[in-house]
C-alpha positions in Angstrom: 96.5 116.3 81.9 97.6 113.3 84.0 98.2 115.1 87.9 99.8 114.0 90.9 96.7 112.7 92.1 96.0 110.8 89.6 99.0 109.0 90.2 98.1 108.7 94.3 95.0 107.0 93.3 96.3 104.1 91.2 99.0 103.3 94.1 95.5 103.8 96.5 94.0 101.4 94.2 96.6 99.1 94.0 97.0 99.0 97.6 93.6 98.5 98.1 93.5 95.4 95.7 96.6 94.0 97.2 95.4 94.3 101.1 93.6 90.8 102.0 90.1 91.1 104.7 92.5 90.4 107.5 94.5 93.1 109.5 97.0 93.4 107.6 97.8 96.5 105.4 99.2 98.0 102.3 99.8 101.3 101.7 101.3 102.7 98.9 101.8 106.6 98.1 104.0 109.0 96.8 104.8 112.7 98.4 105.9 115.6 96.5 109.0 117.5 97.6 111.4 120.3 97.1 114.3 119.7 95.2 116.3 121.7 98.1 114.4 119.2 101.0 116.6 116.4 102.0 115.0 112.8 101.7 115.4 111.6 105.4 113.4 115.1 106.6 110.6 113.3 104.6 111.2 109.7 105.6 110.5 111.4 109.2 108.2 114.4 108.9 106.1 112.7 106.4 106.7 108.7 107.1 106.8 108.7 111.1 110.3 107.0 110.8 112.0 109.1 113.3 114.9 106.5 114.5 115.6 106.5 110.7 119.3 106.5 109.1 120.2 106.1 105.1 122.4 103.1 104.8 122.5 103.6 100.9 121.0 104.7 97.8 121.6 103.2 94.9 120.4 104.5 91.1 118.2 102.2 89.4 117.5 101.8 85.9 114.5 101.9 83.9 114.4 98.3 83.5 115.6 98.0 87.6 112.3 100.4 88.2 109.7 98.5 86.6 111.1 95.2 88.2 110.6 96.9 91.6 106.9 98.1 90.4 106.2 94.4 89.3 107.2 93.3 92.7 104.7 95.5 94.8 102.1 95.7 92.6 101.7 92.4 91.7 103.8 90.1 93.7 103.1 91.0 97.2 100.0 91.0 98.0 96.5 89.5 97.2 97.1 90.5 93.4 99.4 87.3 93.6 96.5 85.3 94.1 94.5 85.8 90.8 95.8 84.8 87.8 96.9 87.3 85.2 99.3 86.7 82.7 102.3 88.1 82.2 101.7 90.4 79.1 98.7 92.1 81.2 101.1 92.5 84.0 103.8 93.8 82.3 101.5 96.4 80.3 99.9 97.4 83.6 103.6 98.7 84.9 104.7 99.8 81.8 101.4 102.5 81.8 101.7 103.1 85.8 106.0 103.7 84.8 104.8 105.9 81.7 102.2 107.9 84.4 104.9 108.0 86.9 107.3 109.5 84.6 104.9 112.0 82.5 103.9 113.2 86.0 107.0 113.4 87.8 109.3 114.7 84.4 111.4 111.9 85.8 115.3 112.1 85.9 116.8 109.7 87.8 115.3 106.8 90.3 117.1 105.8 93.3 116.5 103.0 95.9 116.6 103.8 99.7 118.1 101.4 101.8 117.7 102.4 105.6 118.7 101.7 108.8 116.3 100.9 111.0 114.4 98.7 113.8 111.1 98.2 112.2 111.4 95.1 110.3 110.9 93.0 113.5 107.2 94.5 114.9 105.5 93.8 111.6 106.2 96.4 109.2 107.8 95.8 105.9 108.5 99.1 103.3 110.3 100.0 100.0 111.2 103.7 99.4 112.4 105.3 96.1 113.6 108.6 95.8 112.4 110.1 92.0 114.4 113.1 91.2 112.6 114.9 88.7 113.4 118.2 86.8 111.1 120.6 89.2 110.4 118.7 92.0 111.7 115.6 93.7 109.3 112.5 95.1 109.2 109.8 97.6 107.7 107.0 96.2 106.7 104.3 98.7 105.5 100.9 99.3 104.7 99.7 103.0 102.8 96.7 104.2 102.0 96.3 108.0 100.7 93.6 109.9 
């Protein structure tokens, strides 16, 4: 049976391969939450983004989800530097989208746009909000300088 933290460890892994041998850091993760627990108690309990407002979320597709994995898996970070093709690529997020949906019983996806003041010291992150049929998820990508 595919777990939760089997999921956690390919985002660890990815982040891993996608942080270069300089200061700078990825971290990717996702945190299990109630379906009754509102998102921005996690973005600041959970994410240390206490100055933190929603500006928007917006529903993304299936196809919208996996262009979003593409992006921080392979196209922000050292990954972009070695030379896979495209078919490996896109297999690789179509099995981490398969895992995140067998694990999460996926229902909807839903990008989080925030207010916020961290963009200017260095730190750069992507949120989704997976609503699943039990539980609900916080699916993140941040990089940090």
């Amino acid at each position: 049976m595919i777990t939760l933290e089997y999921l956690k460890g390919i985002l660890s892994t990815f982040a891993r391969l996608n942080t270069p041998n300089t200061e700078l850091m990825y971290q990717y993760d996702i945190i299990e939450f109630e379906l009754s627990t509102d998102v921005i108690d996690i973005l600041r309990d959970k994410c240390g983004l206490h100055k933190t407002s929603i500006s928007y979320i917006n529903t993304i597709d299936e196809q919208g989800l996996k262009r979003f994995l593409d992006e921080w898996l392979f196209k922000r970070g050292e990954l972009i530097n070695i030379p896979l093709n495209d078919r490996r690529k896109n297999d690789e997020v179509y099995l981490f989208y398969s895992t995140l949906k067998a694990v999460t019983q996926l229902q909807s996806a839903h990008f989080i746009a925030l207010n916020n003041d961290y963009d200017f010291i260095g730190i750069m992150y992507d949120f989704l909000l997976i609503k699943g049929s039990e539980k609900n998820y916080l699916l993140y990508f941040l990089y940090s300088d």
